[in-house]
N, C-alpha and C positions, 0 to 999 in steps of 0.2 A: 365218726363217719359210719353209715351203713353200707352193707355189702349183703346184697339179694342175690343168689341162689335157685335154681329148682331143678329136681332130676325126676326120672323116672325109675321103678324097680320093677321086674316083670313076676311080680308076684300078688296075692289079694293083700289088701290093706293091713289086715289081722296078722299076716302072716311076717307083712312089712315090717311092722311095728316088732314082733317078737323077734325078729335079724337085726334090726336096725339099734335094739335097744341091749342087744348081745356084745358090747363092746370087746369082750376079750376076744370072740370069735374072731370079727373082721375089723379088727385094730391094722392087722399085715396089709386092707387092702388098698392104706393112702404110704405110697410110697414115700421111705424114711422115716417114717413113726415108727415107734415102739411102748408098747405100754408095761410101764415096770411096775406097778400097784395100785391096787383097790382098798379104799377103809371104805364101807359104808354104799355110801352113794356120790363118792370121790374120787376122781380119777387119774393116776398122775403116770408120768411118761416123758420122752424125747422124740426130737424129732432133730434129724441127721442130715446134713446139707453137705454142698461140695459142688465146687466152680473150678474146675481142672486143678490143681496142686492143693488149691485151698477149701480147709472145710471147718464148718461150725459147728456147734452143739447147741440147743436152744430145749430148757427143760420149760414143761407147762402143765396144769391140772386144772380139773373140771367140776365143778356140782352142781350138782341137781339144786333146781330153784322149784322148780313143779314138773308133775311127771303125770301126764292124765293117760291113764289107760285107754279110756272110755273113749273120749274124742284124740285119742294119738296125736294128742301134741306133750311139747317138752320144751322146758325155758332151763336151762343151765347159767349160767356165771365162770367165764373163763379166766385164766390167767397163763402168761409166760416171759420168760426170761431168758436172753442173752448170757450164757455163763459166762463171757469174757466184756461183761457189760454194755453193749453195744445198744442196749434199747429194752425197754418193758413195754407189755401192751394188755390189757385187762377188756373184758369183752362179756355180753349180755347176751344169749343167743338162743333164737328160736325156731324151732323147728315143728314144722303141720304138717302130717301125710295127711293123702284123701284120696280114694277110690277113684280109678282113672275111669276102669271095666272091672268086672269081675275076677281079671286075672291080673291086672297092673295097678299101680299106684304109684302117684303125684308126692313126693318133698319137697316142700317151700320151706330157705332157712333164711334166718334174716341174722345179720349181725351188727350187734351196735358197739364198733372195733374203737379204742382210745389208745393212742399209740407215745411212749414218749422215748428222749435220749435222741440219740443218731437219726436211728427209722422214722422218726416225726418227720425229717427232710423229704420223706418220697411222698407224691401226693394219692389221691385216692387212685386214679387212672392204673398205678402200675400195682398198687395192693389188689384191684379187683382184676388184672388181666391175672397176675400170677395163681391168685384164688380158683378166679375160670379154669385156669389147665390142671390145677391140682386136683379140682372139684371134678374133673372131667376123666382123668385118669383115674379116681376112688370107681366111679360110677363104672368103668369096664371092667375096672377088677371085682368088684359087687358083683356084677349081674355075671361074670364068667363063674366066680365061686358060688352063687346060687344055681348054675348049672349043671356046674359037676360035683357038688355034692346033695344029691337028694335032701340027703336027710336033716339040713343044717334048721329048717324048721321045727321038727320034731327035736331035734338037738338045742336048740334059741328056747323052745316052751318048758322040758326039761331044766333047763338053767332058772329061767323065770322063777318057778314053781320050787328050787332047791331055797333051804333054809338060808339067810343070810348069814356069812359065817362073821365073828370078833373078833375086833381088831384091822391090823395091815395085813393083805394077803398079798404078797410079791407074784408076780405071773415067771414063767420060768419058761421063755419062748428064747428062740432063736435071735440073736441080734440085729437089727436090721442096717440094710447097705444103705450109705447116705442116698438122698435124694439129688443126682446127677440135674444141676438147676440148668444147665446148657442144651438137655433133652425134654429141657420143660416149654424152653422157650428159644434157646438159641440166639438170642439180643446181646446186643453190647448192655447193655441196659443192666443185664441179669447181673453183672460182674460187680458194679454199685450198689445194686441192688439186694444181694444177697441175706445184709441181717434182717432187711423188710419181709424177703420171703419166710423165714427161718421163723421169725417172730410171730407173723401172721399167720404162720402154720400150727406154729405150736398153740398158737391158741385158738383158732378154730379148728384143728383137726378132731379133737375132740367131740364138735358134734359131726363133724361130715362123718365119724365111724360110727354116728349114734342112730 
């Protein structure tokens, strides 16, 4: 199934692109991820869920398929898992910035999501509502953390520009608090629903922090 996408950043395109492609920066700003290492141009992590008493774990990672500088787009290949097995979902994702004005820019991400196990039972309708508030809560925390730190551009071009280090490099951040899925949505829904969010998170989150 696909799941279409689009936000806006209030910054120029260029600068888009060099935030948006800084994963370790603003990994913290899709709430419940956490990104625990990088080989290469791969990227692997959890994402932390929790429905009042009950909560999940769902690990997932990401790689680069194409990465065009030039025209700011980017095709990854995702994948994630249910630690207590409840579903796999493996995923194709694309994402196109493009110059709204001089000071803002447009992402379009397209996801071509395969979902199996338990989570196969929810249909597209409640993958793409939970997608929508997830996607929607990245995009505040985005544009508040390009607010209030100036510098994260010049700090994103830096990285860019730093030598690719060899091997697994472990990131060593702070833990993150599950994703509270009853302030995502609040539905009786969410409570069934849980390893569908969990699943489809861990494996598109990846580019929503890209």
């Amino acid at each position: 199934m696909d799941l279409n996408h689009e936000f806006t950043v209030a910054v120029p395109v260029d600068d888009a692109w060099l935030i948006l492609t800084d994963v370790e920066r603003i990994a913290p700003c899709l709430p419940g991820a956490q990104l625990l290492e990088i080989e290469g141009d791969t990227y692997r992590g959890v994402v932390k869920v929790k429905v009042g008493p009950i909560q999940a774990q769902f690990k997932g990672q990401a790689s680069f398929l194409e990465r065009d500088n030039v025209n700011h787009k980017a095709v990854l290949k995702g994948e994630g898992r249910d630690t207590t097995g409840k579903g796999n979902a493996a995923a194709v994702i694309t994402a196109q910035l493009t110059a709204l004005t001089p000071t803002s820019t447009e992402v379009k991400v397209n996801t071509d999501l395969s979902v199996t196990g338990k989570v196969a039972q929810f249909g597209r309708g409640a993958m793409a509502d939970i997608s929508d508030k997830l996607l929607a809560q990245f995009v505040v925390n985005l544009n508040t953390l390009i607010a209030e730190q100036p510098s994260i551009v010049a700090d994103a071009a830096a990285a860019e520009a730093a030598a690719p280090s060899e091997g697994v490099r472990t990131i060593d951040g702070p833990e993150a608090a599950p994703l509270n899925l009853l302030s995502v949505g609040g539905s009786p829904l969410l409570k069934r629903a849980i390893p569908v969010v969990a699943v489809v998170a861990a494996v598109v989150i990846w580019l929503l922090v890209k």
